[in-house]
C-alpha angles and dihedrals in degrees: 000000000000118000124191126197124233086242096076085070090061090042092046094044097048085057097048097036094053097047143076111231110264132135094261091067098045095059094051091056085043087057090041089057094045098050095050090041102049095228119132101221142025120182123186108208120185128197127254129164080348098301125108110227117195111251103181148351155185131206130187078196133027114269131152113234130210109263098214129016118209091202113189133189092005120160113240106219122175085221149088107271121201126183137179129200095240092048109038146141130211100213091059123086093228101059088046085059091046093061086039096066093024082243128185088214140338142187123210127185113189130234102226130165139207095285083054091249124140119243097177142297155241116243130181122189146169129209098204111018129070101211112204123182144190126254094252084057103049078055093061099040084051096057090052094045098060091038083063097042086057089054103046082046090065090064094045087055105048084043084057094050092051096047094057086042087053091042091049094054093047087056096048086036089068117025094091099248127117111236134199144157132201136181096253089224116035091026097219110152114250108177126003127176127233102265090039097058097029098087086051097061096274130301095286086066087059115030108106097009126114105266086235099052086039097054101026116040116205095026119123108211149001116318119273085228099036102134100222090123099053092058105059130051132231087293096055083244120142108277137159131349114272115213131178138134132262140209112204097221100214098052108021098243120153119215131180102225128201122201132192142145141244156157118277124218093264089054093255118126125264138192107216110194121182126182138194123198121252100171091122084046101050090039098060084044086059091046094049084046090054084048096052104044105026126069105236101215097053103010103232124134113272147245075267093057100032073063101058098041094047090053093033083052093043096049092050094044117124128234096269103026128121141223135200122193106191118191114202118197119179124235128241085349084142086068098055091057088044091051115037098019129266092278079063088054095050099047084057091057085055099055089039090053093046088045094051091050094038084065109094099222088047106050108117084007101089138101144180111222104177143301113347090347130109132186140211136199123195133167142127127112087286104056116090146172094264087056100055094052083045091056089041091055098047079048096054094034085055089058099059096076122062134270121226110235122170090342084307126118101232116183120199130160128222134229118213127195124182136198130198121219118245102005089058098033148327106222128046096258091057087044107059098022079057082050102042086050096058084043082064094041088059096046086047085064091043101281132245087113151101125228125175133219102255086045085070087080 
């Protein structure tokens, strides 16, 4: 009968308490087991995707031991299991590893954690000795054993750790979203994902470093629209979810970022903003805004937007300013489509459209109303009167001479009808239909004219 002295504890400990856990370290306390114990091997297994793969091991003789157990209907017991080949029991784990290796007798301690799952186990055996010990003995094993189940726990543990870590940047490596933490007061960065940090050089670049500086080289101090404020209550406690979009300045992409504060590991408060790009997004908005406001074929704003700046103008002007509203209709355009074919027509709007902008006073000013018809819109403490029927003349003079349309001269004269804000109206609506009414009054008399409202009485 085997008998161990209360000095291998001290042995034992002094190895595990002065040592990170590595392999190494672990072999030496295997073949310090196995040589106060008297058994040939000890082998450490650990779990993974419910299989038990072999970690380390120590052998007195060459085997070959079996690289990965699938071990099934085993009893979990908290506690040191030995087994001989002559006194066994087929529900415990240590009599299944004793038929495994064919063993004469074997001792097994699990690996559980707090959930009472197994994670993995120690196990000492021997081929061709049945060990027995004393009760003072299996005391003493039992101690080490456990000692050595704590420390191989620590790895288990750290590999664990890392493996969440690992499984949590994957995740956030991969939504989609864009992730990073910074001290809410100091703003050093803390934690940042990989597409966040892959446009700033990696996350080496960032980690550590103060958010502004990080993302905006050059700059001094804390952003004048960082939401840190937004995020926290009077308290300065963690409050609400902060959201707004953002422009990266050196690219032009657009992001929806979301802000909010929490507590860090170490108890400090953190600002956490992620951030998803809506570039694509921003970009078709853009695109249904363009629809929705520009004419297509010229790309003036439209009768939509003649609307809102009239109303926008109207709503701004002082108490003695003046506004005109001047409506252009085109002559005999009918014919040129008659005549040449509607992408002739079109190309004329176009040229209409580029004439109108390239004049000083109308630039920003022009609409297509529709059709054939343009609008203007003038105002401001220099625009007169004179200069409306100034503008008109230089208009109608221009249309004297041809426009070249499809390699054709085509002549057409204008109409032009002008309104004056506030005598003829004071909302958009009065406005152009005042000035639509003194177009029509000009084409009445044969067109290539301007009449203005007040001219109608």
């Amino acid at each position: 009968m085997k008998r161990l002295t209360a000095d291998i504890i001290v042995k034992i400990s002094s190895m595990l308490l002065e040592n990170q856990v590595d392999t190494h370290n672990i072999e030496n306390v295997m073949k310090e087991l196995c040589d106060v114990t008297s058994f040939e091997y000890a082998a450490i297994y650990e779990i993974n995707f419910n299989k038990f793969y072999l970690k380390e091991s120590y052998q007195t003789e060459s085997i070959s031991l079996t690289p990965f157990l699938s071990l099934e209907n085993y009893q979990i017991e908290d506690k040191v299991q030995y087994a001989s080949y002559k006194n066994r029991d087929t529900q415990y784990l240590a009599d299944q590893l004793l038929d495994i290796y064919n063993a004469q007798s074997l001792l097994v301690v699990p690996i559980i954690d707090e959930k009472k799952c197994m994670l993995g186990f120690i196990t000492l055996f021997s081929l061709t000795t049945d060990i027995e010990y004393d009760e003072k003995s299996k005391e003493i094993l039992t101690s080490l054993l456990y000692m050595f189940v704590h420390y191989i726990d620590r790895r288990i543990y750290i590999k664990k750790l890392d493996t969440s870590m690992t499984t949590l940047d994957t995740i956030l490596n991969n939504s989609g979203i864009d992730v990073y933490v910074n001290d809410y007061d100091s703003h050093d960065i803390l934690y940042v994902n990989q597409s966040m940090a892959a446009p700033y050089g990696g996350v080496k670049k960032l980690m550590g470093r103060k958010c502004w500086s990080s993302l905006f080289p050059g700059q001094t101090g804390p952003c004048e629209f960082c939401p840190k404020y937004h995020i926290v209550d009077e308290n300065k406690e963690p409050s609400n979810v902060y959201s707004w979009d953002y422009q990266r300045p050196f690219d032009g992409s657009w992001f929806r970022v979301f802000s909010a504060a929490f507590y860090w590991e170490n108890g400090r408060l953190a600002h956490v903003i992620s951030s998803a790009d809506i570039t694509d997004n921003k970009r078709n908005e853009e695109r249904i805004e363009n629809l929705a406001n520009y004419d297509q074929l010229t790309q003036l704003p439209n009768r939509r937007m003649l609307m809102k700046e009239c109303k926008r103008r109207i709503d701004n002007a002082t108490e003695n300013e003046k506004g005109y509203v001047l409506f252009f209709d085109i002559d005999g355009f009918k014919n040129v489509n008659d005549g040449y074919g509607h992408d002739a027509g079109d190309e004329f709007l176009i040229k209409l459209g580029e004439f109108f902008s390239n004049i000083p006073i109308l630039k920003d000013s022009i609409y297509r109303n529709g059709g054939d018809e343009f609008v203007a819109i003038l105002g401001g403490e220099h625009i007169t009167e004179d200069n409306v029927r100034d503008l008109s003349a230089f208009i109608i003079n221009r249309f004297t001479k041809p426009w070249s349309i499809k390699g054709n001269d085509v002549y057409c004269n204008i109409s032009i009808g002008v309104s004056c804000y506030p005598e003829d109206g004071t909302v958009a609506d009065m406005l152009i239909q005042k000035a639509d009414q003194a177009m029509y009054n000009v084409k009445k008399f044969g067109g290539a004219g301007v009449c203005f409202g007040h001219e109608l009485n």
